[in-house]
VEXDREN-73287 format. One record per residue (C-alpha): chain; x, y, z. Coordinates in pm, 1 decimal, padded with zeros to 6 digits, always signed. Layout:
N
mol, x, y, z
A, X, Y, Z
...
This chain:
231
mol, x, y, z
A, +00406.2, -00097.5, +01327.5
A, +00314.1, -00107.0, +00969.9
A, +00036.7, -00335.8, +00825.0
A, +00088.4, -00332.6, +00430.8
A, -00144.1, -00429.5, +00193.6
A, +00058.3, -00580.6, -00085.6
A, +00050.9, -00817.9, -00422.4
A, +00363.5, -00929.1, -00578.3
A, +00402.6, -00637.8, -00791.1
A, +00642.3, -00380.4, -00962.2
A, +00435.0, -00105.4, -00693.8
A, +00432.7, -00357.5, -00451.0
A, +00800.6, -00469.7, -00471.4
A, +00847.3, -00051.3, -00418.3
A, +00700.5, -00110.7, -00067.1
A, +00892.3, -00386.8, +00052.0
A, +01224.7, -00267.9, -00093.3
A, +01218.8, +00070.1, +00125.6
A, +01094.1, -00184.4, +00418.7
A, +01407.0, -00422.0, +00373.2
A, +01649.2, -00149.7, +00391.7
A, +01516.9, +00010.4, +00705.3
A, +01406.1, -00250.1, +00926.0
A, +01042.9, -00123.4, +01010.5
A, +00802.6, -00353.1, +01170.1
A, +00537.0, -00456.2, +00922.4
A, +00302.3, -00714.6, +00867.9
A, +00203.6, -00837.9, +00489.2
A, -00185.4, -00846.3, +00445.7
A, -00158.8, -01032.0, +00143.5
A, -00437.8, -00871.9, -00169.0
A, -00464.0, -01124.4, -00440.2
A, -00506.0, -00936.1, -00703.1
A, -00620.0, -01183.1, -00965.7
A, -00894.0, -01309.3, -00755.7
A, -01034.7, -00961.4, -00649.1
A, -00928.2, -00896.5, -00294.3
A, -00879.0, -00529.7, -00397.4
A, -01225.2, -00453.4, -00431.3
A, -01334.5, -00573.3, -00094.3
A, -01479.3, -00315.3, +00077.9
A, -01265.9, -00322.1, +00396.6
A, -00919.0, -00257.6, +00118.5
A, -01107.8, +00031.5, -00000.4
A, -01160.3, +00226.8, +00326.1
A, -00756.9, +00239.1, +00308.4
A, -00727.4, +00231.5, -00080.7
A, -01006.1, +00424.6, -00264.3
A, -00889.7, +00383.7, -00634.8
A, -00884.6, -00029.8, -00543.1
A, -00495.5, -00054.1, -00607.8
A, -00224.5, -00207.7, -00444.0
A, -00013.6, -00140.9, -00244.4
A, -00150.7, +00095.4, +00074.7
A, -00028.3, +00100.3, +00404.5
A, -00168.0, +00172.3, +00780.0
A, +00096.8, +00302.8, +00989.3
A, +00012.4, +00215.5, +01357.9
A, +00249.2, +00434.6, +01522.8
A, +00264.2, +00799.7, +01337.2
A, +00496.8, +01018.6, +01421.0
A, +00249.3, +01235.9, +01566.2
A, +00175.0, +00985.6, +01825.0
A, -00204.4, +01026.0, +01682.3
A, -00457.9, +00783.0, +01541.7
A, -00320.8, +00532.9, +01269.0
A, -00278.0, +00697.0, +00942.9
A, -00341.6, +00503.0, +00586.7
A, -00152.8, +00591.2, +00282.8
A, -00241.0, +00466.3, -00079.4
A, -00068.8, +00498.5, -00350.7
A, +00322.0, +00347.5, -00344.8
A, +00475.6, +00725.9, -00438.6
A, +00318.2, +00880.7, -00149.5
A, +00404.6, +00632.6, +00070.6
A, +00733.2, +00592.3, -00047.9
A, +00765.1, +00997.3, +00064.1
A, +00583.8, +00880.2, +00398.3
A, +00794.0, +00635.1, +00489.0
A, +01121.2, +00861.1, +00437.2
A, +00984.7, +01142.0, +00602.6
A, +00852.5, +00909.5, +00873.8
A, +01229.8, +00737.9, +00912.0
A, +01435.9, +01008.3, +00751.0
A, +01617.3, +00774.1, +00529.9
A, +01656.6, +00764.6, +00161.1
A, +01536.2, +01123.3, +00097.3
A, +01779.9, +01381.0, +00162.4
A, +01689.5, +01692.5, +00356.3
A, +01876.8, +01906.3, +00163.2
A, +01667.2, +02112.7, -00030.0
A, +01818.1, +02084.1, -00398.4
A, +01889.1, +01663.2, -00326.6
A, +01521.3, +01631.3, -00188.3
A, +01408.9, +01833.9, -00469.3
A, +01548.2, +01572.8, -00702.0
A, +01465.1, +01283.5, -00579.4
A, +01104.0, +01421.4, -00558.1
A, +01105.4, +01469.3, -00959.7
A, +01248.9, +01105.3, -01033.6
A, +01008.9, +00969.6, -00802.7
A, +00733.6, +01152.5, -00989.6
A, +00901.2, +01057.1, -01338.9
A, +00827.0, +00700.7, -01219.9
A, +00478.6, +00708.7, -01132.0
A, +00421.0, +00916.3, -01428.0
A, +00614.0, +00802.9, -01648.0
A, +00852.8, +00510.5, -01660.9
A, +00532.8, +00279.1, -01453.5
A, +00246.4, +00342.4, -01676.2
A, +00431.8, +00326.6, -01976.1
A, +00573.2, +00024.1, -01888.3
A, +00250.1, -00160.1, -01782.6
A, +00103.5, -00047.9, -02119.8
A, +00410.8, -00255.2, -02247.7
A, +00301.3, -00557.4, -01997.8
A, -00092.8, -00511.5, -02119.2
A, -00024.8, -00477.2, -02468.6
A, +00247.1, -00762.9, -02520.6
A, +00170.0, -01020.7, -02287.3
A, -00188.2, -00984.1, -02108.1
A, -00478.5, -00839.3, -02443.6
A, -00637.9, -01080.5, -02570.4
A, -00549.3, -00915.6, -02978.0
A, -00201.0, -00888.8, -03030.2
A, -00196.3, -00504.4, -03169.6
A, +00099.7, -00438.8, -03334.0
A, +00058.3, -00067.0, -03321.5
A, -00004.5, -00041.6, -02942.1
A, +00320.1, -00345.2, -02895.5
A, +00514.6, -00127.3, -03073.8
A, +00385.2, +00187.8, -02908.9
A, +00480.3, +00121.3, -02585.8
A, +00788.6, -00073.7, -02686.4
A, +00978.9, +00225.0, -02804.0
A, +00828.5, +00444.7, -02497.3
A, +00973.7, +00229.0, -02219.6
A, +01290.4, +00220.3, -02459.5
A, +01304.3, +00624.4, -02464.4
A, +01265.1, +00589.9, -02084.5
A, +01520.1, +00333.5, -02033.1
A, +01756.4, +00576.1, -02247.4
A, +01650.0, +00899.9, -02000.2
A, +01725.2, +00706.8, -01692.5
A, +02054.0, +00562.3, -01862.2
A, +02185.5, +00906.8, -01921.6
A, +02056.3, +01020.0, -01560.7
A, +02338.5, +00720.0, -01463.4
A, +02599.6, +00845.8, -01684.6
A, +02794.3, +00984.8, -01397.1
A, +02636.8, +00874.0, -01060.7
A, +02606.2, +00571.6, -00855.6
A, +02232.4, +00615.7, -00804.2
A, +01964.1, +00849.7, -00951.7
A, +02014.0, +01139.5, -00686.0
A, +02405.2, +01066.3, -00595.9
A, +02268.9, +00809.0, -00297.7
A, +02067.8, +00568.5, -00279.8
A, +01677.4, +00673.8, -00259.0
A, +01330.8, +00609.1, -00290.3
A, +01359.6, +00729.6, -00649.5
A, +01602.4, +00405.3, -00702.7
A, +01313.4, +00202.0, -00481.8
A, +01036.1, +00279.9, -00749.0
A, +01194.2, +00287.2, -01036.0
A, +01368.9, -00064.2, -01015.4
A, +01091.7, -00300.8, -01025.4
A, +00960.4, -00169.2, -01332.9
A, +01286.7, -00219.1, -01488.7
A, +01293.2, -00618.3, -01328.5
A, +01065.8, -00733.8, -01602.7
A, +01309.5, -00589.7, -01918.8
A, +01281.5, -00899.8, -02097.9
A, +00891.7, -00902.2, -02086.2
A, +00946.2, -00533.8, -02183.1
A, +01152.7, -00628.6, -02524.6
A, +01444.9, -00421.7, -02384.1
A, +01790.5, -00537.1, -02384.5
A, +02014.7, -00384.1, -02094.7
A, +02301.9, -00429.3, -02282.7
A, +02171.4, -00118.1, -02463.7
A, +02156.0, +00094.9, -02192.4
A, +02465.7, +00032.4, -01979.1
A, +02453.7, +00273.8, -01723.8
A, +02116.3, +00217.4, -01669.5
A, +02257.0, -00156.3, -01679.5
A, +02522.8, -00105.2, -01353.8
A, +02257.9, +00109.2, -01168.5
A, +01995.8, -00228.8, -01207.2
A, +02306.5, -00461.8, -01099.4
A, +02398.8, -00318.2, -00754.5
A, +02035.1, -00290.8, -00672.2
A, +01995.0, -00648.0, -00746.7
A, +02309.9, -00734.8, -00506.9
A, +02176.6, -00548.9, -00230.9
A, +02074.5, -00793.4, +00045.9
A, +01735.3, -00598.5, +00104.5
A, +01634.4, -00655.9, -00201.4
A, +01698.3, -00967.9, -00211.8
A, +01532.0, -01041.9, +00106.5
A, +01226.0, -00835.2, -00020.8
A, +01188.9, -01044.3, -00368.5
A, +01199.8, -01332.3, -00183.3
A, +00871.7, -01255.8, -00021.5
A, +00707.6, -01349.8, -00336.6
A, +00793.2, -01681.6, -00305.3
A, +00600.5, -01714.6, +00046.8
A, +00316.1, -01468.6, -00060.4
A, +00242.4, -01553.4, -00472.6
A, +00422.1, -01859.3, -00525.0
A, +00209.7, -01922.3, -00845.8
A, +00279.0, -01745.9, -01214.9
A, +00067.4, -01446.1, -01264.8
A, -00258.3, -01431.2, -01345.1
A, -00288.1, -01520.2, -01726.3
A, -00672.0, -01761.6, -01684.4
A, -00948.3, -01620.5, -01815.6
A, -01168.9, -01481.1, -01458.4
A, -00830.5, -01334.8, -01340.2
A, -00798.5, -01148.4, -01688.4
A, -01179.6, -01052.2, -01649.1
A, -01140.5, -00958.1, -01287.5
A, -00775.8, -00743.1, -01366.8
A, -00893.8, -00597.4, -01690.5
A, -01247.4, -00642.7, -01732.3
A, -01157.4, -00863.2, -02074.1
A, -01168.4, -01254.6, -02084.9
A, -00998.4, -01477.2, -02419.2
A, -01252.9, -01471.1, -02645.4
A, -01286.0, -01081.5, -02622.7
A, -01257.3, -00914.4, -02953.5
């Protein structure tokens, strides 16, 4: 039913989470991202900005032609409205959950790949931009934590707000952020983890990326458009 285009990512772990948990059909068109497989042009007829992940649904629920979705926030909102699950329909819940999804992409994502680019991938260790993005994704650790203070999950259940922001909280360590700190934040990652979906959809990187990520030189070039011996 689904074909998903998908690299073992924090947006492409997003995918395969809400996948996991509902049981839809769906087929993994690996896109290596390191090598370039995102810019080929048949990816970008589905994904114009050349970004994992997209999707083509085969079976709308208009019973029309297959649709394509890019972007993982939109289709995380396609995929509940498609199924019904994980977004509530009540106005003030979907509302919500609409926000946190939004704080994600805008928010708690970029500022923690800026963390990932700064710290681990540039080729010049800046200690401004380390430390820059350090304390961000530690301000937005601390919002989420206090979102946690007295709820199970982000919106009361559990959503597609939960589904994109976990991932980007998976890599703390690489992040310099100590969950200890933020112990709310710290049960919500926890019972996420336990869940047998997610489980079942991390384990897909074993049979899809089975290698470290990209760290060499061309996939550096190809990712960032920098190499080693950039200055």
């Amino acid at each position: 039913m689904i074909d998903l285009y998908y690299w073992t990512t924090p947006n492409g772990h997003k995918i395969t989470l809400f996948l996991e948990e509902t049981g839809l059909e769906y087929t993994i068109h690996p896109i290596n991202i390191g090598k370039g497989d995102q810019f080929a042009p048949a990816f970008l007829k589905i994904a114009p900005n050349n970004r994992i992940p997209a999707i083509v649904d085969n079976n709308p629920n208009d019973h029309g032609d297959a649709i394509s979705v890019f972007e993982s926030g939109a289709i995380l909102q396609y995929l509940a409205e498609k199924t019904g699950k994980f977004m509530a329909t009540d106005l003030r819940a979907r509302t919500q959950t609409l926000e946190w999804l939004n704080w994600q992409m805008g928010g708690l994502g970029p500022m923690a790949g800026q963390n990932h680019h700064f710290g681990v991938y540039a080729p010049e260790k800046i200690e401004y931009a380390i430390n820059r993005y350090v304390k961000e994704t530690a301000r937005l650790y601390g919002v989420l934590d206090r979102r946690l203070q007295d709820r199970e999950f982000i919106v009361g259940d559990y959503s597609i707000a939960d589904m994109a922001c976990y991932p980007w909280v998976v890599p703390y360590e690489r992040q310099q952020q100590n969950l200890d700190d933020f112990p709310n934040l710290k049960r919500w990652f926890e019972a996420i983890a336990a869940r047998p979906a997610t489980k079942r959809a991390y384990a897909l990187v074993d049979q899809v990326n089975p290698g470290q990520p990209p760290n060499d030189d061309e996939a550096k070039k190809i990712l960032f458009g920098i190499n080693s011996d950039a200055k």
